[in-house]
MARGULO-513072 format. One record per residue (C-alpha): residue in one letter; x, y, z; residue number from 1. Coordinates in nm, 3 decimals. Layout:
# residues N
residu,east,north,up,num
A,X,Y,Z,NUM;
...
//
This chain:
# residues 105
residu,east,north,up,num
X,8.246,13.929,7.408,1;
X,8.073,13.601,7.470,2;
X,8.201,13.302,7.624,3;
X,8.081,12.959,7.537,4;
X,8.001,12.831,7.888,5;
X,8.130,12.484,7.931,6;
X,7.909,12.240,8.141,7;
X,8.127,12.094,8.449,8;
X,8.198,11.760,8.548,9;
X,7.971,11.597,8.850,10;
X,8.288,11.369,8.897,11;
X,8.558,11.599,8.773,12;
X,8.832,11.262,8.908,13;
X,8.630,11.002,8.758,14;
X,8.764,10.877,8.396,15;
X,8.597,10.572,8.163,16;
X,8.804,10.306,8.380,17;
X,8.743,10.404,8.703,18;
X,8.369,10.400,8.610,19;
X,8.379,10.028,8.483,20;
X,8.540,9.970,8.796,21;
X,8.249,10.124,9.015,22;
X,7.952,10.016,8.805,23;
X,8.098,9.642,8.849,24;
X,8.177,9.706,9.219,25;
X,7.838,9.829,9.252,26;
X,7.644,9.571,9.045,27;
X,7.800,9.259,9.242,28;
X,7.723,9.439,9.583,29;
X,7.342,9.448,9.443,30;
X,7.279,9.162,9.304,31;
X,7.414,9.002,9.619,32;
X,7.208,9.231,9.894,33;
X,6.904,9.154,9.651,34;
X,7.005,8.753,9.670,35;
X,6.981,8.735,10.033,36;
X,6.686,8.985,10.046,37;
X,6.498,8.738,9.854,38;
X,6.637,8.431,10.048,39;
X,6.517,8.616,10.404,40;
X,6.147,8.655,10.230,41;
X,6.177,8.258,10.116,42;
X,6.216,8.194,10.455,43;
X,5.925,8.345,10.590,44;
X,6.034,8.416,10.948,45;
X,6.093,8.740,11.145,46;
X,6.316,8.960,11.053,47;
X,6.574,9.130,11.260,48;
X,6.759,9.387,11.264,49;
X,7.052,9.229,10.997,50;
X,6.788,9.192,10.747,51;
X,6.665,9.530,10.762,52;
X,7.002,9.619,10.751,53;
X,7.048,9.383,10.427,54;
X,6.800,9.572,10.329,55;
X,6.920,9.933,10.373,56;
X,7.212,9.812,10.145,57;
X,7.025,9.705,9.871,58;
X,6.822,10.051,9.849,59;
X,7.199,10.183,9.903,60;
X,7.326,9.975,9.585,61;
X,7.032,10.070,9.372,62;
X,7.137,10.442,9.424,63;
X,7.453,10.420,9.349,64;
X,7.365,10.266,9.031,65;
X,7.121,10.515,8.962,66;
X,7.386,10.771,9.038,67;
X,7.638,10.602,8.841,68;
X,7.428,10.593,8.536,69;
X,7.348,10.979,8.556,70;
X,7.744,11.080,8.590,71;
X,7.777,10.891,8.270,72;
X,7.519,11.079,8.103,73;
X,7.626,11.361,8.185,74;
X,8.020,11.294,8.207,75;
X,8.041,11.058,7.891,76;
X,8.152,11.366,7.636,77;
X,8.409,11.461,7.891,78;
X,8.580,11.081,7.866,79;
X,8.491,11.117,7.434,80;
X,8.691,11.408,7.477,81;
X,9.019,11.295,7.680,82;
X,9.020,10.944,7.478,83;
X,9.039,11.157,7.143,84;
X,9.302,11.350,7.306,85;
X,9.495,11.012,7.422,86;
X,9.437,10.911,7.074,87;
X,9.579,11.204,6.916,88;
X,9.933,11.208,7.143,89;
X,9.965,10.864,7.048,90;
X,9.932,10.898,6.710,91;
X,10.173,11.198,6.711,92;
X,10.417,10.972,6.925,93;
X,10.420,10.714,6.658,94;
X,10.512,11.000,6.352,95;
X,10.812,11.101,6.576,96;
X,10.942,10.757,6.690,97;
X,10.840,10.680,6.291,98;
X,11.095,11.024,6.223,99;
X,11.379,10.892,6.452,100;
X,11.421,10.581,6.338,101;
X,11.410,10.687,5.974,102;
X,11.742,10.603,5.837,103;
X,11.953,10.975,5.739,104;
X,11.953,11.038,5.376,105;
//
């Protein structure tokens, strides 16, 4: 007997929202470690030990973006999946409530 051998989640808790959530959370933190990254090179002056650390988090926002974008690869069938199931119990929730409120012949 073979078994088709399902692939498994990297983020078996992470649904469609909670991604849009993330890759926004993660975008804004970015852009804005990359904003004052380029205003501490504008300013051509020494840097210390805040701007490396400004730094550090823009390499750690890139990553997380990076990351991000390979769980959706690789997750995105999973969310297909549970939205088509979603889909399905709503549309079977609308045929009942559609049954009960049918008037009795």
């Amino acid at each position: 007997m073979s078994q088709v051998r399902r692939s498994k989640r990297l983020q078996f808790r992470m649904t469609r929202g909670s991604f849009r959530v993330l890759l926004v959370v993660w975008t804004a933190w970015t852009v804005l470690q990359l904003a004052i990254v380029v205003l501490r090179f504008a300013t051509l002056r020494e840097w210390s030990i805040g701007d490396y650390a400004f730094l550090a988090g823009l390499l750690l926002g890139i990553v997380s973006l990076i990351y991000l974008l390979h769980v959706r690869h690789h997750d995105g069938h999973f969310w297909d999946e549970e939205a088509a199931e979603q889909d399905d119990w709503e549309r079977r929730g609308r045929a009942l409530l559609a049954l009960w409120r049918a008037p009795l012949l």
